[in-house]
Every structure is written in C-alpha cells, then in structure tokens.
C-alpha positions in Angstrom: -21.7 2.1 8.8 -22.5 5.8 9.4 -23.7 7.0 5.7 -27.2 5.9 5.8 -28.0 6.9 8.9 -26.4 10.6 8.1 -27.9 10.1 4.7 -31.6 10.1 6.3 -30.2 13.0 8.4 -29.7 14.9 6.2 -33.0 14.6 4.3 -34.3 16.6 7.1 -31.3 18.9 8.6 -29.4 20.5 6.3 -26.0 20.6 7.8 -25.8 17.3 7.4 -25.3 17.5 3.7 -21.6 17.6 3.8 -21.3 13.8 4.4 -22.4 13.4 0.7 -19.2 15.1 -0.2 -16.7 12.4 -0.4 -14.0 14.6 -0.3 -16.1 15.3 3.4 -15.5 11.7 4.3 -12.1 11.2 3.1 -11.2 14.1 6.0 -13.4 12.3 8.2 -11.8 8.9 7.4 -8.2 10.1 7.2 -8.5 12.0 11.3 -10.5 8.4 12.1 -7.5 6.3 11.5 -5.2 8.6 12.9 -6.3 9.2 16.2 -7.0 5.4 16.1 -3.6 4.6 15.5 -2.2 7.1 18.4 -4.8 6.1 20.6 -3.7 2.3 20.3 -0.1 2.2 19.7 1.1 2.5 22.9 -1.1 0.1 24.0 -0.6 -1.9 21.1 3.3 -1.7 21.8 3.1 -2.9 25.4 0.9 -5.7 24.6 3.5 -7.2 21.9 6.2 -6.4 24.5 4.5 -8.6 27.1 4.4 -11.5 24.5 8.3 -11.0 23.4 7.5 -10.6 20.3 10.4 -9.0 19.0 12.4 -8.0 15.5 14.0 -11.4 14.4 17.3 -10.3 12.3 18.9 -11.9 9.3 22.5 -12.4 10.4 24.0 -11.8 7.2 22.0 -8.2 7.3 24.1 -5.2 8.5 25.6 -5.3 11.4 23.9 -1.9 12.8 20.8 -3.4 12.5 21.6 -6.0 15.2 20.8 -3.1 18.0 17.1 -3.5 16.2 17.0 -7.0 17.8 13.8 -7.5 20.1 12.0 -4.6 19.0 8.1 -5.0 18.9 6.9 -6.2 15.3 3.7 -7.1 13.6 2.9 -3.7 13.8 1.1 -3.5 10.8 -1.8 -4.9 12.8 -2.2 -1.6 13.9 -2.5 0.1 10.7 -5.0 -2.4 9.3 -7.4 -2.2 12.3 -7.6 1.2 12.0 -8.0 1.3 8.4 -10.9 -1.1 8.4 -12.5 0.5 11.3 -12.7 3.7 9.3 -13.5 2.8 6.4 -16.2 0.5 7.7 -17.4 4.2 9.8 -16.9 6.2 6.4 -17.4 4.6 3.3 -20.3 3.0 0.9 -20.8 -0.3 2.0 -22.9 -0.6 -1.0 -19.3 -0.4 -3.0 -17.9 -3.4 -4.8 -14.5 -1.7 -5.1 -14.3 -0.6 -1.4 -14.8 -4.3 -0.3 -12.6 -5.7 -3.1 -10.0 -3.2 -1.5 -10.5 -4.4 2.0 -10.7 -8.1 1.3 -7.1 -7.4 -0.5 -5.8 -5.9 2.9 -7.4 -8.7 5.5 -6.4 -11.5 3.5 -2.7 -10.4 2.6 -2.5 -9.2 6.4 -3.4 -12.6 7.7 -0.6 -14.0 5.1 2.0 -11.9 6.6 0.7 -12.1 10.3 1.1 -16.0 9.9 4.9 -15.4 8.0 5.7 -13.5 10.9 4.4 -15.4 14.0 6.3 -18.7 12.3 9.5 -16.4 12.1 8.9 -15.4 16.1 7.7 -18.7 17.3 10.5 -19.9 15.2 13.5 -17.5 16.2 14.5 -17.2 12.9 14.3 -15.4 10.2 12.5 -18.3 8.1 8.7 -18.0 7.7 6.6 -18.8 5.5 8.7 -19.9 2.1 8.6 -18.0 -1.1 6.6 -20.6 -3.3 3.6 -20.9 -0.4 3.7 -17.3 0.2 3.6 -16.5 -4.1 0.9 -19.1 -3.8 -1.3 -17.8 -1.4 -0.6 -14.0 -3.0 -1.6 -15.6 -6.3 -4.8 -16.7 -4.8 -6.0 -14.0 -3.2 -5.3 -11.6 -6.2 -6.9 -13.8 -8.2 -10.3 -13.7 -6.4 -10.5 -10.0 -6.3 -9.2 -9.9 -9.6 -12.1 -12.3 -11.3 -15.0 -11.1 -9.3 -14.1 -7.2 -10.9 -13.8 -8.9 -14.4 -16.8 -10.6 -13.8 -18.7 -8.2 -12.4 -17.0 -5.3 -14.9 -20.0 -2.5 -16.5 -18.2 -0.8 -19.4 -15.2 -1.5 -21.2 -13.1 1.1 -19.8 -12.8 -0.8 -16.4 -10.7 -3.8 -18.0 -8.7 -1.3 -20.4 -5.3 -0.2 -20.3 -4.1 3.2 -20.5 -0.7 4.7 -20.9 0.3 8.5 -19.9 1.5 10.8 -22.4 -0.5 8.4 -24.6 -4.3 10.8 -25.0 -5.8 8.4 -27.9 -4.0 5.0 -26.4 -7.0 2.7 -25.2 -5.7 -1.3 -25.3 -9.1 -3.4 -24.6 -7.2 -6.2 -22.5 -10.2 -8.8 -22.5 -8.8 -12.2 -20.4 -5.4 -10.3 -20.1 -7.0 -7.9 -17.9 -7.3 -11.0 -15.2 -3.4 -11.9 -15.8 -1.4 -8.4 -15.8 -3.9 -7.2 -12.5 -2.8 -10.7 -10.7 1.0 -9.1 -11.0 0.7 -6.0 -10.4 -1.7 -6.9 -7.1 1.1 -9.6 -5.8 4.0 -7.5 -7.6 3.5 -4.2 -5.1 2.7 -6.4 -2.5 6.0 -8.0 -2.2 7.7 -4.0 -3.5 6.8 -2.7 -0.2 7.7 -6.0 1.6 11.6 -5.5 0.1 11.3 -1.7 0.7 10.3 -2.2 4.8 14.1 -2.4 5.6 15.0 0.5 7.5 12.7 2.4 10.3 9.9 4.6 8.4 10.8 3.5 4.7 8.2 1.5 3.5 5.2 3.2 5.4 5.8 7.1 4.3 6.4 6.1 0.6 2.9 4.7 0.6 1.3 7.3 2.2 2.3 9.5 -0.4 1.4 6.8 -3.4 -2.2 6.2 -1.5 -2.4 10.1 -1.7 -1.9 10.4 -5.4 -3.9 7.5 -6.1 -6.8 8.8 -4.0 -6.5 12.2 -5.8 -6.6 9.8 -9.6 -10.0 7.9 -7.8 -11.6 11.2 -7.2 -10.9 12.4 -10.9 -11.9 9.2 -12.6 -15.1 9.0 -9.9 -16.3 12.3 -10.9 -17.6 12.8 -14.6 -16.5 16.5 -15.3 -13.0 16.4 -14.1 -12.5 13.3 -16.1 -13.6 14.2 -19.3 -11.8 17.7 -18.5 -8.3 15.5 -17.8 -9.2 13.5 -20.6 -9.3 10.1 -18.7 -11.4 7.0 -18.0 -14.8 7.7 -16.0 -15.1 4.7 -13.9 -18.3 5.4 -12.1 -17.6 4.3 -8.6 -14.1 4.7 -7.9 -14.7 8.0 -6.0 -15.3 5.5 -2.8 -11.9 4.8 -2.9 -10.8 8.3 -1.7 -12.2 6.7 1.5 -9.7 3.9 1.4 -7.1 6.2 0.4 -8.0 8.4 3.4 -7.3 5.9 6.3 -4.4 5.2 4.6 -2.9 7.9 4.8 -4.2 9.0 8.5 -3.1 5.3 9.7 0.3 5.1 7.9 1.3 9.3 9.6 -0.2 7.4 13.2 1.5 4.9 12.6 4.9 6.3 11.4 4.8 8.4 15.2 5.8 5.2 16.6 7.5 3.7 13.8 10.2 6.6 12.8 13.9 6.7 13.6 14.6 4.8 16.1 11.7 3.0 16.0 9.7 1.9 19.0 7.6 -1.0 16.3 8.4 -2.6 13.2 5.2 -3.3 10.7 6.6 -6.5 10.1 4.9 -8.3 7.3 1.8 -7.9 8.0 1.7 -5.1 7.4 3.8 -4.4 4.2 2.0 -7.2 2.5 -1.3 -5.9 3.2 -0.4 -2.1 2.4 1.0 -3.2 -1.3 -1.7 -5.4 -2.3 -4.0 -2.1 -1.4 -1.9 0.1 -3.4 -1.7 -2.6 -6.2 -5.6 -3.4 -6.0 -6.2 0.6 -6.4 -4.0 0.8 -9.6 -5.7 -1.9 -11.3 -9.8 -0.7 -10.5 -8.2 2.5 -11.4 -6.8 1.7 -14.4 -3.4 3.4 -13.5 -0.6 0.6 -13.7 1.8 2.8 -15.2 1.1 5.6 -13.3 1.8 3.0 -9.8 4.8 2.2 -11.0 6.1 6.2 -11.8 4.5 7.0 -8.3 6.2 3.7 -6.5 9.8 4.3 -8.2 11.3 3.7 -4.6 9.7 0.0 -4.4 9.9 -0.4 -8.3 13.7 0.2 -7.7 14.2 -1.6 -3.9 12.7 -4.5 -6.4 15.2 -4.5 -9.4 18.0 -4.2 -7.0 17.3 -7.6 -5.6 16.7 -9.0 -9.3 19.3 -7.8 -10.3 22.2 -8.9 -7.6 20.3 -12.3 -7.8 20.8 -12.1 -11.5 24.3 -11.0 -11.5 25.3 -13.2 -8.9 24.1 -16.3 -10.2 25.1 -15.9 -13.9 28.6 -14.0 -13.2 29.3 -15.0 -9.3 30.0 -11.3 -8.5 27.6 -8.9 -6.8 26.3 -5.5 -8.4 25.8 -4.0 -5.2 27.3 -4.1 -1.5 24.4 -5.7 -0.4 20.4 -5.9 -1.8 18.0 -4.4 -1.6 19.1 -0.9 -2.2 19.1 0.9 0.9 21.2 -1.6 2.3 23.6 -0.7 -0.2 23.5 2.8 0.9 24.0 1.7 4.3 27.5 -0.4 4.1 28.4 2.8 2.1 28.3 4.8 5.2 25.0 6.8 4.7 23.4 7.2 7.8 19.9 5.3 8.0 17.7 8.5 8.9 19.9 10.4 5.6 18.5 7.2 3.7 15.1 7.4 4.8 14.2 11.1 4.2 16.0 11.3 1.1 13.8 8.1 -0.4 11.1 9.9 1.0 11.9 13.2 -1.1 12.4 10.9 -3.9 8.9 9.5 -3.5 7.3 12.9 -3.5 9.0 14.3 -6.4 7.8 11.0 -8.7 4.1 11.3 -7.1 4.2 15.2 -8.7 4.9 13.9 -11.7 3.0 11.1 -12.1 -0.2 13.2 -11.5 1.5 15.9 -14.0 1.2 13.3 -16.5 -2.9 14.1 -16.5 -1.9 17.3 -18.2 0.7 16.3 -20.9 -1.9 13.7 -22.4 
C-alpha cells in the first residue's frame, strides 16, 4: 500500500531509498505486526471475554489442562489481522506469490474460525469433522497450488530439490500440483496437532518463518543464489515481507499467549499459520528443508499416526497419550520444561537446515 507512493518519494529525496531494500521492509513489516499485536491483544482479549468464548477441553485430554477451561480462544485472529495489515502496508502488491501467500492464510483462517465457533456454540470439543475440514484444506491448496503452476515462468519454479544433493534437479511436471497440495494441507494440520500446550505451536513457527524468510531472500536475489548454488526464483524476495509479520505477530502474540496463557490461538489460527509455512516451502522450492526445520510438527504428527496405527492393528498404545507432548506431560514433565525445550529443539533443526546451503 505504501511502496509506490515511497517509490515516487524517493525518485526525488534520497533518503527515501532504503524502502527498496527489502530486507528495509521486512524490519518495517516485522515492528508493524508487532506493535499491532500488543496494541490489540488486550483489547482483543476482553472482547472474546465479553462473548464467553472460552477454551472447550477434550475430557479424555490431561487432567491439568482442565484449569485451561474458559480461557479466551480464537486468538489466532489476532495474528492474522496483523499479518495482513502489514503486509498489505509493506509489501509488492504487484506479487503473485505474496497474494498466493495471503489468500492461503484468510481462507484456512476462516476454516478454523468456523471449526472453532461450532466447537464454542457447541460446548464441545466437536467442530467441524475431519473429512469436511480435509475437504475444504484440499480445496484451498489446490487453488493456490494451480494458479502458481499455471502461471509458472521457468522450470525451476515446479522443480524439486533435495539438500546435500548439489546436481539433484527432478522436473515434477503435473506432480508438482499433487506433492504442493500435501505439503500445503500436511503443515497446516502439523501445527494444528502441535498447538497443545501454551506457546508451542506459535514459537516453533516463528523460528521456521525466520529460516524460510532468510531461503526467500537467497533464492530472490541472483548473486547469493548462484553463490549457494540454489534455485533463482525471481520474485520470492517479497516473501521476506510475509516472513517478517510473521515473525513480529507470532513474538506479539506469544506475550499474551505464554505460560499461563491469557489466549489460546485456537484453530484459526494454527491452520492458517501452517498452510503459510507450507505455501512458502513449495514457491520456494524447499519441502525437504520444511520438514528438517519443522521436526517438532513433523514429529507431534507421526506420534498421532503412529498410536493410531498401533492401536488399531495391535490394541496397545505406543505412547501415554498422542500427540507427543502429551506424552511428556502424564510422564511428569512440567508444561513450561516441555515448551522451551521443543523450542530449543526447533532452533537447533532451523541451524541446520540452513547449513545444508553449504554442504551441497
């Protein structure tokens, strides 16, 4: 909204240069959805207090969790205002992958703001069921999905690329449309399994959007790519931006949301931030890399195939309780011990997935 007006500025004042520095605007964009999210919360908090909408809880979930009962939810409302709002202020509205981006984080949001108003209108813990919500998912990928396929300039957008792998370059033609649909609706529901305790699910992505926006500003800028021996996809520099509110509205957010938290995200909010962290991996080219960089959801995910698996092939359960950090809690690890140390575990896989760029 912004950039061509500062863009004219700056034809005739000078200083006004450093807004064609994306890395400029990725600052700009990241303090934009931060102070938006701890100007609002509060607000935002009372408002969702004055409408009881409160934390539904599974009964057959921990007991401890029971205390969470009531607590304001749908917070993820929050972070997607203020991550459109800024990226809307900041970025190229001229860019087919910003929008694709932000159409990914509207649509699932309305998906899990109606899962979750049916769960509080309901009282329960039943929403929307899992074959409309897959549907939905499905659908929505998919647009985003065929409009970058059909809209793709050079091979190199629909390729896939492996780390460690320097000369590895699989043209996926059609497949490209298949594998980005799962990925998309894949991380969406990672970080949906993930948002169990208070702060789990939203620092984990914060540190994933960072990496990824760190990959977009490589593979956007011509020189650094060819230096790192990756994909130049023209473009994907504008994603920094996304990348940027992210991370400023997920730390705003996280003030209100850490342990004990004062607002859940609920699934509006999960749903929205994984299809954006999936939806960046695929433009990027960087599927692999998502899933070395989301371990923490990759494995909150297996643990729930896996008990499901177990349980329904053997009758006996592989862990206390699914997902994982539920496990950890009936094992007596305090929830904040739980949450920081996923949080540690997060950071070290994002170091290495980006040291991957060097061992090509």
């Amino acid at each position: 909204m912004f950039l061509p007006l500062l863009e004219y500025l700056a034809e005739s004042y000078g200083p006004f240069r450093v807004f064609n520095y994306f890395t400029f605007r990725a600052i700009l964009s990241t303090l934009t959805a931060l102070i938006f999210c701890l100007l609002f919360g509060k607000y935002f908090i009372s408002y969702i207090e004055r409408k009881n909408f409160g934390q539904v809880i599974r009964e057959f979930g921990p007991e401890k969790h029971l205390e969470k009962k009531g607590t304001p939810t749908m917070g993820g409302i929050l972070i997607l205002a203020s991550v459109v709002f800024s990226c809307v202020c900041w970025g190229d509205l001229g860019n087919k992958f910003l929008w694709s981006i932000i159409f990914l984080i509207i649509s699932f949001g309305v998906l899990g703001f109606l899962d979750d108003y049916l769960k509080l209108s309901r009282n329960s813990s039943d929403g929307l069921t899992g074959k409309k919500k897959l549907f939905w998912q499905t659908l929505f990928a998919s647009i985003i999905v065929i409009f970058i396929y059909s809209t793709y300039s050079i091979p190199e957008e629909i390729t896939l690329f492996l780390p460690f792998f320097k000369d590895f370059a699989l043209n996926l033609g059609i497949f490209y449309v298949f594998l980005s649909i799962f990925i998309i609706v894949g991380t969406s529901n990672a970080v949906n399994l993930t948002d169990g305790l208070d702060g789990l699910a939203i620092m984990p992505s914060v540190m994933v959007a960072g990496g990824l926006g760190i990959i977009a500003y490589m593979s956007g800028n011509i020189i650094f790519a060819e230096y790192l021996n990756i994909a130049y996809l023209p473009g994907t520099e504008e994603l920094l931006i996304i990348c940027g509110a992210l991370i400023g509205a997920g730390i705003g957010f996280l003030w209100f949301n850490t342990y004990p938290a004062q607002i859940f995200m609920g699934d509006v909010g999960s749903l929205s931030l994984g299809a954006a962290l999936g939806g960046m991996a695929v433009i990027l080219r960087q599927e692999v890399i998502l899933a070395i960089m989301g371990g923490v959801f990759v494995m909150e995910t297996l643990s729930v195939i896996i008990q499901v698996g177990s349980f329904k092939l053997t009758g006996k359960r592989v862990f206390k309780m699914s997902p994982i950090h539920h496990h950890f809690e009936l094992s007596g690890w305090a929830e904040p011990k739980i949450i920081v140390r996923f949080w540690i575990i997060t950071l070290i896989l994002v170091l290495i997935a980006l040291a991957t760029f060097r061992l090509r």
